[in-house]
C-alpha positions in Angstrom: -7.9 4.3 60.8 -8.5 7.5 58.9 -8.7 7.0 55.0 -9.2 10.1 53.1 -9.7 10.3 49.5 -7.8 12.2 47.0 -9.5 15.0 44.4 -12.8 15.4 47.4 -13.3 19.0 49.0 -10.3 19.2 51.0 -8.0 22.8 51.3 -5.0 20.6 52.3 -1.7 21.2 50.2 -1.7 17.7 49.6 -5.3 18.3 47.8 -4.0 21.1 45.9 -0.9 19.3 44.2 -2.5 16.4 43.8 -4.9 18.2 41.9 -2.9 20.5 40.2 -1.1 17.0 38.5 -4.3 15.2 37.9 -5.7 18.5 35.7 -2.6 18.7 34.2 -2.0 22.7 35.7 1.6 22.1 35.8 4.3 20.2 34.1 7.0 20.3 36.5 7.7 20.7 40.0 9.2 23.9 39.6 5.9 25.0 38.1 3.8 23.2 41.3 6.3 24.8 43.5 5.7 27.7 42.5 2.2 27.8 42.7 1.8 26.1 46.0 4.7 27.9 47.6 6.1 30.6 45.4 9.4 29.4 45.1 11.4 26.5 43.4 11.1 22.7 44.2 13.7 22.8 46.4 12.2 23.7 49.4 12.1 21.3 52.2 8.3 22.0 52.4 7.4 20.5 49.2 9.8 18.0 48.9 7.9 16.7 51.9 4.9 17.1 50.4 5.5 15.7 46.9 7.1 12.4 48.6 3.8 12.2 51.2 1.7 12.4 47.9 3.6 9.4 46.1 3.0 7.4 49.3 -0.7 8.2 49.1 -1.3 7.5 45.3 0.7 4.0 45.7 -1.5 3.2 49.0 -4.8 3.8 46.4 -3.9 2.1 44.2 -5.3 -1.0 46.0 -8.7 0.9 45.5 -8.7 1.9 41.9 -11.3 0.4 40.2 -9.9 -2.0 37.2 -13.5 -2.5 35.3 -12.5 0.1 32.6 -9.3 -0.3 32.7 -8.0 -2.6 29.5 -7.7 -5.1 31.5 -8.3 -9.1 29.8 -9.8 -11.5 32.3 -6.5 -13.0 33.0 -5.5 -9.7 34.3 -8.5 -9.1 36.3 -8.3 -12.7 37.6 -4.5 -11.8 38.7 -5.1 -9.4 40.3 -8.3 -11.1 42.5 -6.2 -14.1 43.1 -3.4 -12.0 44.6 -5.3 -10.5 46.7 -6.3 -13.4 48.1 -3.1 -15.2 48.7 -2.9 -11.7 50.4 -5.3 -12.4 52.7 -4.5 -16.0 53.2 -0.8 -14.8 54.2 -2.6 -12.5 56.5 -4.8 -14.7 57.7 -2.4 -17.2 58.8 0.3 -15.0 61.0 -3.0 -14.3 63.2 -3.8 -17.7 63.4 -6.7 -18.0 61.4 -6.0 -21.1 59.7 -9.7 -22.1 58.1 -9.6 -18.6 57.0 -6.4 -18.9 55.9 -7.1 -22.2 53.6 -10.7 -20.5 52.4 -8.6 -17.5 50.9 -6.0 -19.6 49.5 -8.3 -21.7 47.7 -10.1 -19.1 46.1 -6.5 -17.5 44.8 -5.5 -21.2 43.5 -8.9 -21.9 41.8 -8.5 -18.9 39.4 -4.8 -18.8 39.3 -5.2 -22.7 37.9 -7.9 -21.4 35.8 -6.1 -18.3 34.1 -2.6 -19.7 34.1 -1.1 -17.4 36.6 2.0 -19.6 37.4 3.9 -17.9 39.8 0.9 -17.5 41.9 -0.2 -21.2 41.5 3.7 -22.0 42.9 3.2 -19.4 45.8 -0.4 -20.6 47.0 0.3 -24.2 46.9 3.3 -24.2 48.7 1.7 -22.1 51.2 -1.2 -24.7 51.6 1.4 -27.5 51.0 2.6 -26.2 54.3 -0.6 -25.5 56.3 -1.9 -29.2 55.7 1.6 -30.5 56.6 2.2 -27.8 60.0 -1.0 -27.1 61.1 -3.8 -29.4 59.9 -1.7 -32.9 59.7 -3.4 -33.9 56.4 -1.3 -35.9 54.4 -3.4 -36.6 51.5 -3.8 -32.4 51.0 0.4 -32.4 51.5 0.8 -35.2 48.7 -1.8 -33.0 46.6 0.1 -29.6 47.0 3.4 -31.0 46.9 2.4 -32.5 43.3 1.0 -29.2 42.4 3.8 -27.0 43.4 6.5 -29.5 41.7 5.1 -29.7 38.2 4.6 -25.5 38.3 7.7 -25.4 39.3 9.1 -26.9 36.0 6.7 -24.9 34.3 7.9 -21.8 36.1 11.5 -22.7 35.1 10.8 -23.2 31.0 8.4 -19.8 31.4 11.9 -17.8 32.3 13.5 -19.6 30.3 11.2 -18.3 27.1 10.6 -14.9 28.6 14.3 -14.3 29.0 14.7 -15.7 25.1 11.8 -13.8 23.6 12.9 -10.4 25.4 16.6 -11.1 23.9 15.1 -10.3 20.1 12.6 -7.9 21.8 15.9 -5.7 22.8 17.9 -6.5 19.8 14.6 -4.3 18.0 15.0 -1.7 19.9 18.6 -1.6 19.6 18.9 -1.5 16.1 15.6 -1.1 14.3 16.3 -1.1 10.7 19.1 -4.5 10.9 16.0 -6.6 10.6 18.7 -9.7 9.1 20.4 -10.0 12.4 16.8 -10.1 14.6 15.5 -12.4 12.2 18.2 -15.1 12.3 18.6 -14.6 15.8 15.1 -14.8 16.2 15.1 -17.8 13.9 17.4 -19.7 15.9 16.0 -19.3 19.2 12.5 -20.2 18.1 13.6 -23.3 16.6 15.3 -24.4 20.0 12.2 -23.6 21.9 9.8 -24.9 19.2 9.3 -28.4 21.0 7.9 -26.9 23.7 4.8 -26.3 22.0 4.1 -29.6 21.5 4.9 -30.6 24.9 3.0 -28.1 26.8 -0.5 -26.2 26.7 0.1 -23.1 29.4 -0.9 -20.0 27.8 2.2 -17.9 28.8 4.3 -20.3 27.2 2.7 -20.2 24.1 2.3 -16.3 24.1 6.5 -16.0 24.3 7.6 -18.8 21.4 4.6 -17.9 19.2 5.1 -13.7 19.5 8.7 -14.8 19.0 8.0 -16.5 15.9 5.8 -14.1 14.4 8.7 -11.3 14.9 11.6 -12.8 13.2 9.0 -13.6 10.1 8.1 -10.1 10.1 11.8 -9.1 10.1 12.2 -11.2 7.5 9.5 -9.8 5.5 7.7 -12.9 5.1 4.5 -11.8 5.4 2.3 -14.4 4.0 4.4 -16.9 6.7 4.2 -14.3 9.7 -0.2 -14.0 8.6 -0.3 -18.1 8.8 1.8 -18.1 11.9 -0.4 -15.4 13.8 -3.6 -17.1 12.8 -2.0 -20.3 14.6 -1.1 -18.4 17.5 -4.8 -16.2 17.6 -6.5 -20.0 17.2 -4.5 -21.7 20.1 -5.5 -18.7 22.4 -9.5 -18.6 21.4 -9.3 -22.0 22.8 -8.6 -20.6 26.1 -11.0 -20.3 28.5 -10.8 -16.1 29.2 -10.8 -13.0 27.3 -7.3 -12.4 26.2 -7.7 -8.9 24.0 -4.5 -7.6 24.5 -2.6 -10.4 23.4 -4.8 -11.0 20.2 -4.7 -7.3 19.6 -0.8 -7.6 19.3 -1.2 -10.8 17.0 -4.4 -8.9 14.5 -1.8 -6.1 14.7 1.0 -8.5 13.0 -1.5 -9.4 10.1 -3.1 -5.6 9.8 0.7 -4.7 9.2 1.7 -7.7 6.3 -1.6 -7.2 4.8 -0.3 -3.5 4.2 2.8 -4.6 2.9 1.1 -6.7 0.4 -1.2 -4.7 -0.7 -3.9 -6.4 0.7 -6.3 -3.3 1.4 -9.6 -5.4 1.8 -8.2 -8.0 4.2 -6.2 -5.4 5.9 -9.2 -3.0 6.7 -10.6 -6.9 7.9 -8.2 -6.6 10.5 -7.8 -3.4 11.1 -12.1 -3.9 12.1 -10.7 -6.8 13.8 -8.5 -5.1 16.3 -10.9 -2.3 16.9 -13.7 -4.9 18.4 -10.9 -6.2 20.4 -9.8 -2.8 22.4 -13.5 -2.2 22.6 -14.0 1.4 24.5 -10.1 1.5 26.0 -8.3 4.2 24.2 -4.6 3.8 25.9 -1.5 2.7 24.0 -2.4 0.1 22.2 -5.8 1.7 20.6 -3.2 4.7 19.2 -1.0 1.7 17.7 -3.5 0.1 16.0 -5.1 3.5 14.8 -1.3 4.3 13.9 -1.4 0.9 11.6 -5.0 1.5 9.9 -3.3 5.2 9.3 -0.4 3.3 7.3 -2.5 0.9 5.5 -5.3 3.4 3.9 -1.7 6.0 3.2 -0.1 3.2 1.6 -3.4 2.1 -0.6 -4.1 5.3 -1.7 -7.1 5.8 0.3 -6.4 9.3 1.5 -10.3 10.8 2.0 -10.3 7.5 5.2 -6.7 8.4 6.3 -7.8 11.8 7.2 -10.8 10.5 8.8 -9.3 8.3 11.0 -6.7 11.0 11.9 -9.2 13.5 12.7 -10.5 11.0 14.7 -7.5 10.5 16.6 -6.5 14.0 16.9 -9.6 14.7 18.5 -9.5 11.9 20.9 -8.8 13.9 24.4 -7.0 10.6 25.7 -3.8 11.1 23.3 -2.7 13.9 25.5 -2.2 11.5 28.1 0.1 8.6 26.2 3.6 9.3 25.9 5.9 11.5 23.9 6.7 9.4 21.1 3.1 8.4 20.5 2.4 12.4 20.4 5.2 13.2 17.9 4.2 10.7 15.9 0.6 12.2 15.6 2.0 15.5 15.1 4.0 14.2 12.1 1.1 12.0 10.9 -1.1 15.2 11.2 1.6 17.4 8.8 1.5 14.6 6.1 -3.1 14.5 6.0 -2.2 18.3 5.8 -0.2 18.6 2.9 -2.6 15.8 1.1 -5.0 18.7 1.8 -3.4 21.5 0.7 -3.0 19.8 -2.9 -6.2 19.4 -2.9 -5.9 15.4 -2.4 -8.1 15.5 0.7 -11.4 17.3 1.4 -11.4 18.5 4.7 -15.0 18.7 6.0 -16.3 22.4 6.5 -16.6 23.1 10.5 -13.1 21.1 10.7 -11.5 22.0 14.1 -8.4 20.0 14.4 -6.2 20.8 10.9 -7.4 24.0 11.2 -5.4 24.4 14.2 -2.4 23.1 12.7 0.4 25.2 13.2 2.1 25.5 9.0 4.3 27.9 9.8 5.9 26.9 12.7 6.0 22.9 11.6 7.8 24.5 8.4 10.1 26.6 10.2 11.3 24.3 12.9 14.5 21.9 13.3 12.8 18.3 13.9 14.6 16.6 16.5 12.4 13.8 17.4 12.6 12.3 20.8 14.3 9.0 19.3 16.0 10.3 16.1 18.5 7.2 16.0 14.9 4.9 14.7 15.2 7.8 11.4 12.4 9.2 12.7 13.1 12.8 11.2 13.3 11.7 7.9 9.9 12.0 7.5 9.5 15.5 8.9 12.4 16.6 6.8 10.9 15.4 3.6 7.3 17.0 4.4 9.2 20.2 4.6 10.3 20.2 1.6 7.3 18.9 -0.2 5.0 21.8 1.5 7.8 24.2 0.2 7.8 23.1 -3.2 4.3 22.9 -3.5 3.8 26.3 -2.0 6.5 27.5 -4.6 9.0 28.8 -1.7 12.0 27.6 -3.3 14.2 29.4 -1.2 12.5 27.6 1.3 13.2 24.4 -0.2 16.8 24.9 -0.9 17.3 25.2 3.0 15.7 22.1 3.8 17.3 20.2 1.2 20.7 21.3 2.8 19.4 20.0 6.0 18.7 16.8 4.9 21.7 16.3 3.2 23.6 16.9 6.6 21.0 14.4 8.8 21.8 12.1 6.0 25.2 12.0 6.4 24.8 12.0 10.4 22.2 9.3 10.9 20.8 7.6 7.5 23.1 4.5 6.6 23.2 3.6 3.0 22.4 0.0 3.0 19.5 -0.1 6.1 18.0 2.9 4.4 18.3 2.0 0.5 14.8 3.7 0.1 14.9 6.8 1.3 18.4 7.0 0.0 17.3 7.0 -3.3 14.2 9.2 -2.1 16.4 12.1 -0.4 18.4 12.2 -4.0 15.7 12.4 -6.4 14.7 15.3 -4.0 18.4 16.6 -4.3 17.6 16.6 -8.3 14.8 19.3 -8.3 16.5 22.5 -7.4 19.3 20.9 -9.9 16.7 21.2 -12.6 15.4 24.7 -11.6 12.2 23.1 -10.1 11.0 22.7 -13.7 8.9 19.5 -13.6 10.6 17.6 -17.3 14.1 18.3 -15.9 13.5 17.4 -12.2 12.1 13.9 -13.9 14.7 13.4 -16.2 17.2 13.9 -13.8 16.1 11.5 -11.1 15.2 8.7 -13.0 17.5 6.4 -12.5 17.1 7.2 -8.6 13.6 6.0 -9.4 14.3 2.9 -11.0 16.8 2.1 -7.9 13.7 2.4 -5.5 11.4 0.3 -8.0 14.0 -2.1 -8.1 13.7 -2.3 -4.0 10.1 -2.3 -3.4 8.5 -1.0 0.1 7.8 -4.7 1.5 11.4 -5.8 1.0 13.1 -2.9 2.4 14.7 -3.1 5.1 13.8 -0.1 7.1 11.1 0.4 9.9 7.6 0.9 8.4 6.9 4.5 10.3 9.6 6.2 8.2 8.1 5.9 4.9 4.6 7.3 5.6 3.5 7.6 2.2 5.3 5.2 -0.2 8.1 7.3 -1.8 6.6 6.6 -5.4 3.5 8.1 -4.6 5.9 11.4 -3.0 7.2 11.2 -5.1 4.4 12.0 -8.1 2.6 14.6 -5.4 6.1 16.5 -5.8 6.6 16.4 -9.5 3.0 17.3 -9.5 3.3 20.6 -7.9 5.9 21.8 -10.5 5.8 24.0 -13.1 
């Protein structure tokens, strides 16, 4: 058998689209097509050849090699103990049965060590049946038998939490801002499941009801709670045996977000320190998150000079071109806001700076957002930085245009009662072409807008963090600032 790697010095057509993907040449198969062929992507030809390259990148996969990926040990350990069971499986349809019992060993010994459960169910029962078919041992039957029986129960209360932790995951994503309904359905599920705990030790158990319970405390804006019940959870895990950085990422990203919301910028740069050792050198999705969260809590202290530090950062990092859309709109967006901070003069930008340089003013101003997941209120913010560059560029021609335009996504998208704050935001707004953009009137006349918002402060509201990127009381003072 032939095995011929992909990306070496090979002229085949295979070669080429392969790497015309992996350098990112094209972005569509029209584009590859035409390149390759010089025609569309509905040719025959490469058709063929775009389904014989999936086939070859899912058949390397097997070879990839995992050690930089960010991969925990339980990960690493899954994957080693699957392959071999593999090779026990194997093993036994040629009739190699010590071979076979060697392999699936080895897969139970770390599946038992790291937890796997379906795997520990899989490999026992297959040596539950070799010692009973083939090698006649009835102690070793007794011993799997055992084994297999009390995973099995485990196995059952595992879907059982998985199926009840991914009900509130879905009930986020499905309405975002009605954090009441996720937190008392949250509430009510954890409660059900909360004996479990004390019943069992299995990691993945744990992980679902204590990730479950965290969320509906963080949708209930009890932060102080959701802190104490993270540092449970993170203390239960460090107990286990195995490097589990993913999952304490996502539990240090829980407190780095309440210590925000409380104002808590010491303890929350703590964490955000905390989360960085964790991801170590692995800049993938969840390094952007938690860069995304430090982002939020220097904006929200008042610590402008490190948020655009840590955006430049960011910006610069080559592997953000390779997450997915909504991570690069966000940075896009994130990138307008450290703009505007220094175009007032809030923010020196160092003097060979590369990456605001580069940022497009005109065409950011000019544009209609339509973010790729508008229904979460994501344009608000871009709406709102429009207007504020406008205003403090003294285009109030500009401004009157955009003001109109958030007035009609308002009235679309924005509901009054899940979005009290920016409500209240997007009509003190409304009140400074009112007063001629003349700073006294513009005050006068959205005061009572701005007592409305004080009287709903940012860690009681009821909206998803990302829309309010800079508190609206602090926009709200960079606007009135920039007027006559």
């Amino acid at each position: 058998m032939k095995l011929s790697i992909l990306g070496q010095n090979d002229q085949s057509k295979l070669n080429e689209l392969y790497l015309l993907i992996a350098q990112q040449k094209v972005q569509s198969d029209d584009e590859a097509a035409q390149l390759l062929y010089n025609t569309d992507s509905s040719l025959p030809a490469y058709q063929k050849l775009r389904s014989k390259l999936k086939g070859r990148l899912v058949d390397m996969l097997f070879l990839v090699d995992t050690e930089e990926d960010f991969n925990d040990d339980a990960t690493l350990a899954y994957k080693a103990a699957w392959r071999y069971s593999s090779a026990a499986n194997l093993m036994l349809t040629k009739g190699a049965i010590n071979i076979s019992v060697k392999y699936a060993e080895r897969a139970l010994k770390l599946a038992l060590t790291f937890e796997h459960i379906d795997l520990v169910m899989q490999v026992s029962k297959l040596l539950r049946g070799i010692y009973s078919t083939y090698l006649f041992d009835e102690e070793k039957f007794v011993e799997y038998s055992t084994l297999y029986q009390e995973y099995e129960e485990v196995s059952e209360l595992e879907a059982r939490v998985e199926k009840a932790y991914e009900e509130v995951v879905i009930l986020s994503v499905k309405a975002v801002s009605n954090n009441e309904e996720i937190a008392r359905r949250g509430e009510q599920i954890f409660k059900e499941l909360e004996p479990i705990l004390e019943r069992y030790n299995h990691f993945s158990l744990h992980r679902y009801i204590r990730f479950l319970q965290v969320t509906y405390l963080l949708n209930m804006q009890a932060y102080e709670e959701t802190i104490i019940a993270s540092q449970a959870a993170i203390d239960f895990m460090r107990t286990k045996k195995m490097n589990l950085r993913s999952t304490l990422t996502g539990l240090l990203s829980h407190q780095l977000v309440c210590h925000t919301q409380l104002k808590n910028y010491a303890a929350g740069k703590a964490k955000l320190e905390e989360c960085k050792q964790e991801i170590g050198n692995f800049h993938g999705r969840s390094f952007f998150k938690v860069q995304e969260l430090g982002l939020m809590l220097f904006l929200h202290s008042g610590h402008y000079q490190d948020a655009y530090e840590l955006t430049r950062a960011t910006l610069s990092n080559e592997s953000l071109l390779r997450q997915d859309a909504y991570t690069q709109e966000s940075w896009t967006i994130f990138q307008a806001y450290i703009h505007y901070l220094i175009y007032i003069g809030k923010v020196k930008a160092v003097e060979d700076d590369q990456v605001f340089t580069r940022f497009r003013l005109g065409r950011f101003l000019n544009e209609v957002p339509v973010f790729s997941k508008d229904k979460r209120g994501k344009n608000i913010p871009i709406l709102v930085m429009q207007i504020l560059f406008n205003i403090a560029m003294e285009r109030y021609d500009r401004t009157f245009d955009r003001i109109e335009a958030i007035g009609k996504y308002t009235s679309r998208y924005i509901k009054r009662d899940e979005h009290f704050r920016s409500n209240c935001f997007i009509k003190m707004l409304l009140q400074i072409p009112i007063a001629g953009f003349q700073r006294r009137a513009a005050e006068k006349y959205a005061q009572k807008y701005l007592d409305k918002l004080t009287e709903a402060p940012l860690e009681v509201a009821n909206q998803p963090y990302e829309i309010e990127i800079i508190p609206y009381e602090d926009l709200w003072q960079l606007a009135v600032d920039s007027l006559a």
